[in-house]
N, C-alpha and C positions, 0 to 999 in steps of 0.2 A: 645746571644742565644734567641733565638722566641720561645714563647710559644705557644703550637698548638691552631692553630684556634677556633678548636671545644672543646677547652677546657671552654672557660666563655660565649658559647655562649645561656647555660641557664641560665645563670645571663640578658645579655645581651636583650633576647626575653622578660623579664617580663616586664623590666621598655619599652622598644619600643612598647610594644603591646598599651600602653597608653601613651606615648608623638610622636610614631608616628608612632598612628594606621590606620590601614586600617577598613573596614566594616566591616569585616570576626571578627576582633581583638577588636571591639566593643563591636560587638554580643556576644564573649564567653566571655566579664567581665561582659555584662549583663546577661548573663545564670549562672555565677557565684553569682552574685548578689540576683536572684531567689534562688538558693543554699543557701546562709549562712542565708537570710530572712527567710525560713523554718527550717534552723537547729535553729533560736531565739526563734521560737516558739517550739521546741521543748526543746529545753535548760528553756523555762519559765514555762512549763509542768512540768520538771526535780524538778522546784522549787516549783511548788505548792505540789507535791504528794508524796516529802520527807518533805514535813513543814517546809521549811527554805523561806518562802516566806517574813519574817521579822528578817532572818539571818543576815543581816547589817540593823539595826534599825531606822537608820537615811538615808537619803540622803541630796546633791551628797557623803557625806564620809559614811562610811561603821560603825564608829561607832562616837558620837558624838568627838572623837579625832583623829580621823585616818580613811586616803582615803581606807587603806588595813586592810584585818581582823586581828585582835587582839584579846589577852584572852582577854573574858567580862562576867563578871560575871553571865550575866542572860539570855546569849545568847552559844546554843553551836557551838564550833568550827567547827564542821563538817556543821552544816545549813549557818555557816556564809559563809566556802568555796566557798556552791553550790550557795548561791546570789551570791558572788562576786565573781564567774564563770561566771553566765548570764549578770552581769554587764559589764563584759570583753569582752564577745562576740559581744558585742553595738559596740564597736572598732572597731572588724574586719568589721561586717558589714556597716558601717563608711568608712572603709579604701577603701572598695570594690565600697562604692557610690562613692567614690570621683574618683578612679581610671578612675568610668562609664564617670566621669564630664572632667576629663580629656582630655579623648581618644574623648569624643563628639567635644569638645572644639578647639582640635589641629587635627580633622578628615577633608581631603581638599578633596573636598568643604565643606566646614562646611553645617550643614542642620540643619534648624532650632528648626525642630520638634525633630531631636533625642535632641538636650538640652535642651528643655523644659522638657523629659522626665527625662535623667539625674540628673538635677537638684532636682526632684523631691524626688528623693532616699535621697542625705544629708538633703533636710528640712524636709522629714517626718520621717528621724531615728533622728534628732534635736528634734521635737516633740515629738516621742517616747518616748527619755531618759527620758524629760521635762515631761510625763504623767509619768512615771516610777518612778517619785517622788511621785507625787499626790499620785499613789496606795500606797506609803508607807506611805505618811501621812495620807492618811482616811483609814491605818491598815488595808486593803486589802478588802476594798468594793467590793462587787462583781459586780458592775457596774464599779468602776475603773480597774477590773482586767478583766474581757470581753472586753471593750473598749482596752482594750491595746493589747490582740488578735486580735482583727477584725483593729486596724491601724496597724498592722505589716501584716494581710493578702491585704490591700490595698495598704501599700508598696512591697506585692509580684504580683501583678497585675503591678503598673507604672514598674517593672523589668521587667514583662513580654511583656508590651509594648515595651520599647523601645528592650527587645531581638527581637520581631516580627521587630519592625520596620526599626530595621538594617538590614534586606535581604531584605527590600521593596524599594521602591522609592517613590517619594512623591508628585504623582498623584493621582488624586483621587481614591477611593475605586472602586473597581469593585469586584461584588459578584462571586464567580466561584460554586454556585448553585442557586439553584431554590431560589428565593425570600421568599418564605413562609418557607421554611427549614433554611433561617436562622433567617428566626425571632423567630423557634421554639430552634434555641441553644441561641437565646436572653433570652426565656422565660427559656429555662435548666439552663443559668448562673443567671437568679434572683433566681431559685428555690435555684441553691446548694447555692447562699448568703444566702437566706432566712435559710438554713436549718442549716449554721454554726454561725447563730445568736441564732439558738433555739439548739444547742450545746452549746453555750457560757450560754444559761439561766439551763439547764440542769447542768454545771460542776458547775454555782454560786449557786445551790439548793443541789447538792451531798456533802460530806463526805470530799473530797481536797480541803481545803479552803487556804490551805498553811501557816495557822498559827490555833491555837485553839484562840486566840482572836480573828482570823476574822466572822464576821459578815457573814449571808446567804441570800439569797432569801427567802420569807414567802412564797413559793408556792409546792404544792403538788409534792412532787419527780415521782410518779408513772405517774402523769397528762401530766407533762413536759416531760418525758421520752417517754408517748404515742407519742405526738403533734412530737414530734422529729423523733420516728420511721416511721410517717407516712408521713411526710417530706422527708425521706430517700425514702420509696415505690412512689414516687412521681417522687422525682430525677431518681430512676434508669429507671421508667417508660420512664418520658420523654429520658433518652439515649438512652433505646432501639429504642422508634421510631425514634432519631435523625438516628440511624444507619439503622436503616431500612429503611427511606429514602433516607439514602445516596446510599445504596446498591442498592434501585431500579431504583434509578435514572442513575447510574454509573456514580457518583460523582467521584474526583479526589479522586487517592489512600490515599494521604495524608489525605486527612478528614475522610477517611473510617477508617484508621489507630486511628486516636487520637480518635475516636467514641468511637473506642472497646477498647483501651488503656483506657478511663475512665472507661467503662463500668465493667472493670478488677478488675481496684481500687476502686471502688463503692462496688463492690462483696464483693472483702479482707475486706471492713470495714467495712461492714454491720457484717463477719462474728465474725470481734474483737467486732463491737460491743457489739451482744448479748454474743459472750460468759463474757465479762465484766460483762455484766449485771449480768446473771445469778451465775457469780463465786464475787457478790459482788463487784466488782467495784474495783479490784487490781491495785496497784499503776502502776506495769508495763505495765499493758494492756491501762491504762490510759494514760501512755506516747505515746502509738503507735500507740492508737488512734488519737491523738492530730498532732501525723504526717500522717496518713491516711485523717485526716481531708484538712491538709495544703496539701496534693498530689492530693486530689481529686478537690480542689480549683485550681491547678496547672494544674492539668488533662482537667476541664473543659476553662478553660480560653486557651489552647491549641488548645479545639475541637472548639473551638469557632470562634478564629482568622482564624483556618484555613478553614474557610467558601468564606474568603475575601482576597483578595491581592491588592496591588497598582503598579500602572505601573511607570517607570522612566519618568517625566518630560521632554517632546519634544520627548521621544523615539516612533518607531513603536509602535501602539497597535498591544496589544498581541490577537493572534485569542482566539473565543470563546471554553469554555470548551464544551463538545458534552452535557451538562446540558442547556447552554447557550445558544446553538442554537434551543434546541427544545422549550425551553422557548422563545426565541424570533420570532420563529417562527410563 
């Protein structure tokens, strides 16, 4: 007797999406990949703002005897959990880079540039873990617990790389706006870097330090908070005129699209921001900051890419966008 076809054929599609994927089957373990990179930093949020950020005291083991939490006398059980929760998560996102390294790997024709990109995911969560020590032994510096943010948001960029770069082909860059519009989503993507480093010197100067033995920043809370806000009136500035540009120009939809889609997420966080601030800096609003942070980085790296595309190698060129002719005109 035969078992119906459609019965293992969701077993079936996970493991072929990456020993023998197509482009399509690339791109969504890379859009995955973006996914669990954001839910890490959210999960590392989770840990600073309940104070189990030295919940497993030790590293790689969780307590000088044991990989998984155990009673410890001077540690409670609940803080150890929530570490070796975020600990946990390092795997999936691990299992998810490697998936990417795969499906690049066994993708025909192979293309060079998606594996440079793949690759990139396991040596920078190898890294990560590897920093993920150091914050516990320097008892959660707050230069080693920013740093450890800002390399998980640069391993959410090489993911979104190589997602752009699986529906592209791999001819040269060809802009599909005006030249000066995108050097001003150049100048929006250094702002919103710039402004989620002065986020990271803001959370090492506030209240979540994730342990009462951790160590702070020596800088004025209100000073840093200003510099920050005004960072934020900066970022949103430049979207608007990104999107204003786009719309006068009659830019492709798509850019028009992720313009305002940032500009959406930029709004929502601005508004968690202040009320945070103003309601003292609640643990929860903290976490969802910390994911508004990581979307708006996601938002803008979106509105970014989508400025540019690449053509297939030996294929037709593609006609000009109606941006492109007037520009070339």
């Amino acid at each position: 007797m035969k078992l119906p076809i459609d019965l293992p054929r969701p077993l079936v599609r996970l493991p072929q999406s990456f020993w023998a994927p197509t482009a399509g089957s690339l791109r969504g373990w890379a859009l995955a990949s973006v996914v669990v990179n954001a839910g890490i930093t959210v999960s590392g949020a989770a840990v600073r703002v309940t104070g189990s950020g030295l919940g497993c005291p030790t590293w790689p083991r969780c307590t000088p005897d044991s990989f998984v939490p155990v009673p410890h006398p001077e540690v409670s059980m609940v803080n150890m959990l929530v570490e070796f929760g975020n600990r946990l998560v390092t795997f999936l996102v691990l299992a998810v880079g490697l998936a990417c390294v795969v499906a690049a790997m066994r993708l025909a024709p192979r293309r060079r540039s998606l594996l440079v990109l793949a690759w990139l995911q396991p040596a920078g969560i190898v890294a990560q873990a590897l920093w993920g020590g150091l914050v516990v032994n320097t008892m959660l510096n707050p230069f080693t617990v920013g740093m450890h943010y800002l390399i998980s948001i640069a391993l959410t960029a090489a993911c979104w790389a190589l997602y752009q770069r699986a529906g592209e082909g791999d001819g040269p860059v060809r802009r599909v706006v005006h030249r000066d519009i995108r050097r001003l989503g150049h100048v929006l993507l250094a702002a919103v870097f710039a402004l989620l480093v002065a986020g990271v010197v803001v959370t090492g100067t506030g209240p979540h330090s994730g342990d009462e033995l951790a160590s702070r920043f020596d800088l004025d809370i209100e000073t840093v908070a200003r510099l920050h806000a005004d960072l934020a009136y900066l970022v949103v500035g430049l979207t608007l005129a990104l999107a204003f540009a786009l719309h006068v120009t009659d830019a492709p939809r798509h850019a028009r699209r992720a313009a305002l889609a940032l500009l959406g997420i930029e709004l929502a966080q601005g508004v968690i921001g202040y009320v945070q601030y103003f309601l003292g800096v609640p643990a929860l609003l903290v976490g969802l900051h910390v994911l508004g942070s990581t979307l708006v980085w996601i938002g803008a790296l979106r509105a970014v890419t989508a400025l540019r595309t690449r053509d297939h190698l030996g294929g037709p060129a593609a006609s000009p966008s109606p941006t492109e002719a007037v520009v070339t005109a």
